[in-house]
C-alpha positions as CSV (number, residue, x, y, z in Angstrom):
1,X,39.3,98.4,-38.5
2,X,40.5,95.4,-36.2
3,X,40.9,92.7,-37.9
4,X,40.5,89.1,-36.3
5,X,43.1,86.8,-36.9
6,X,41.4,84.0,-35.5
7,X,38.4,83.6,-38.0
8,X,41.0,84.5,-40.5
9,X,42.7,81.3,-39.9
10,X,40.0,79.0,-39.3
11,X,37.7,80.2,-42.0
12,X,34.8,78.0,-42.8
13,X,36.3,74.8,-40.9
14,X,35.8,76.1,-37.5
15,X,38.3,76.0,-34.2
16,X,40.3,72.8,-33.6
17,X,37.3,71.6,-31.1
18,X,34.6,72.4,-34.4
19,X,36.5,70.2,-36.4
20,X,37.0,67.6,-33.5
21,X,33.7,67.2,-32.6
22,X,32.2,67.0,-36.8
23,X,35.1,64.1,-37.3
24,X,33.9,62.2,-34.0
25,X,30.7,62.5,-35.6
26,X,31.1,61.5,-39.2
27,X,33.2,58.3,-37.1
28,X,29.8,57.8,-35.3
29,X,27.8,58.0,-38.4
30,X,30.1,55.1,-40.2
31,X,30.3,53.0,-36.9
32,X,26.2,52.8,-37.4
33,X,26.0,52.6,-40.9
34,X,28.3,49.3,-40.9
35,X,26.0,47.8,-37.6
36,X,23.0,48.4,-40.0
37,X,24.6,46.7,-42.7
38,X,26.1,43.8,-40.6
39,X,22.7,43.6,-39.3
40,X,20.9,43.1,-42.4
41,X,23.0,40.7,-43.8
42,X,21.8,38.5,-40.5
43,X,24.9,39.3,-38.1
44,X,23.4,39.6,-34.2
45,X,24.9,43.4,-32.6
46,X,25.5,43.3,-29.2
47,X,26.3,46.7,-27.3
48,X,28.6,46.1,-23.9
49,X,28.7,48.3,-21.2
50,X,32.3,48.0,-20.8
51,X,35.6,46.1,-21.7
52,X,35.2,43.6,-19.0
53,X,31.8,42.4,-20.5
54,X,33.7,41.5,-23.4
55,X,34.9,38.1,-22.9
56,X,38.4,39.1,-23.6
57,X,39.1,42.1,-20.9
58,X,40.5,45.3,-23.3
59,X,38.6,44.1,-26.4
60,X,36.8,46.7,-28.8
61,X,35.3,44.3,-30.6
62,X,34.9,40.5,-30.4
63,X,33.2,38.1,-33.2
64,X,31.3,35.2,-32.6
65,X,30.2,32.4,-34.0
66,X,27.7,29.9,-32.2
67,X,26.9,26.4,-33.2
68,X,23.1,27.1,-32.9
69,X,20.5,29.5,-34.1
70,X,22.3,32.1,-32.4
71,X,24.7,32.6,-35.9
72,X,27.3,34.8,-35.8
73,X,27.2,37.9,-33.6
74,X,29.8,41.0,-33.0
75,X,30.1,42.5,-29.5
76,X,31.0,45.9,-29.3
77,X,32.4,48.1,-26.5
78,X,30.5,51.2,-26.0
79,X,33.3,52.8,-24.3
80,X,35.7,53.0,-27.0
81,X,36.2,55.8,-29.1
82,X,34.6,55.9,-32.6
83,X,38.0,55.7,-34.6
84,X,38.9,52.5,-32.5
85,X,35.4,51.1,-33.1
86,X,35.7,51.8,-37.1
87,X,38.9,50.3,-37.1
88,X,37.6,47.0,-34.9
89,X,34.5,46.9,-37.6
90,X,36.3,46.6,-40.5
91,X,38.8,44.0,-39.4
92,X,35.5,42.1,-38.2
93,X,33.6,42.6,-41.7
94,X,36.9,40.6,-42.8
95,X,36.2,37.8,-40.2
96,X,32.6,37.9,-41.3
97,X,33.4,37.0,-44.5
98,X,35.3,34.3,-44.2
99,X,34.6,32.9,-40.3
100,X,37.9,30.1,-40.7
101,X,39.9,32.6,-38.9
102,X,37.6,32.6,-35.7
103,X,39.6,29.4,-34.9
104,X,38.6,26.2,-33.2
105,X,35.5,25.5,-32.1
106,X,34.9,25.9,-27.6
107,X,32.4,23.3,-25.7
108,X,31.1,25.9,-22.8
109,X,27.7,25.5,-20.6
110,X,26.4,28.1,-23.4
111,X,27.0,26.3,-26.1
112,X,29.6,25.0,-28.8
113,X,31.0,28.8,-30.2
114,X,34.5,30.1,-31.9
115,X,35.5,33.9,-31.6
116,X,38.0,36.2,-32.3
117,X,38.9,39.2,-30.3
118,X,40.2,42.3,-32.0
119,X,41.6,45.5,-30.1
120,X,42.6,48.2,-31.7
């Protein structure tokens, strides 16, 4: 009998790509559960395309605060990784909170807003 050492060592968990792919996915699953959340407690999710739609170039995630009906809203960057994007949502559920630390308010041609950056 031949005896694979292989399956041996990875049991039940799978290869090293298995185990990569069901952590990306559990990250995914987390990342949506806290845009749901933020949702329902009234927060405005915006996807980007990429970085330089953010309106800090290399930003995961930027919150925003608007002096109108618009409220607060969190712009994401669908290019960054899960893990990144986690990390970026729970420093922003801090800001959320308590929105004194998205500093002083900006006059722009869209309106009176504040916003913090975060990269991670």
């Amino acid at each position: 009998m031949i005896a694979d050492c292989r399956s041996q060592r990875w049991g039940s968990e799978g290869c090293d790509r298995e185990r990569h792919n069901r952590v990306t996915d559990q990250l995914r699953r987390r990342v949506e559960r806290r845009l749901i959340a933020l949702a329902a407690d009234g927060v405005a999710v915006v996807r980007t395309t990429s970085t330089h739609d953010m309106y800090v170039d290399d930003a995961t995630v930027e919150v925003l605060q608007y002096d109108d009906g618009r409220g607060i809203q969190i712009r994401i960057c669908s290019t960054a990784t899960p893990e990144q994007l986690l990390h970026g949502l729970e420093a922003a559920e801090d800001v959320v909170d308590e929105p004194t630390r998205l500093g002083d308010w900006k006059n722009t041609a869209v309106g009176r807003w504040r916003g913090l950056s975060l990269r991670t």
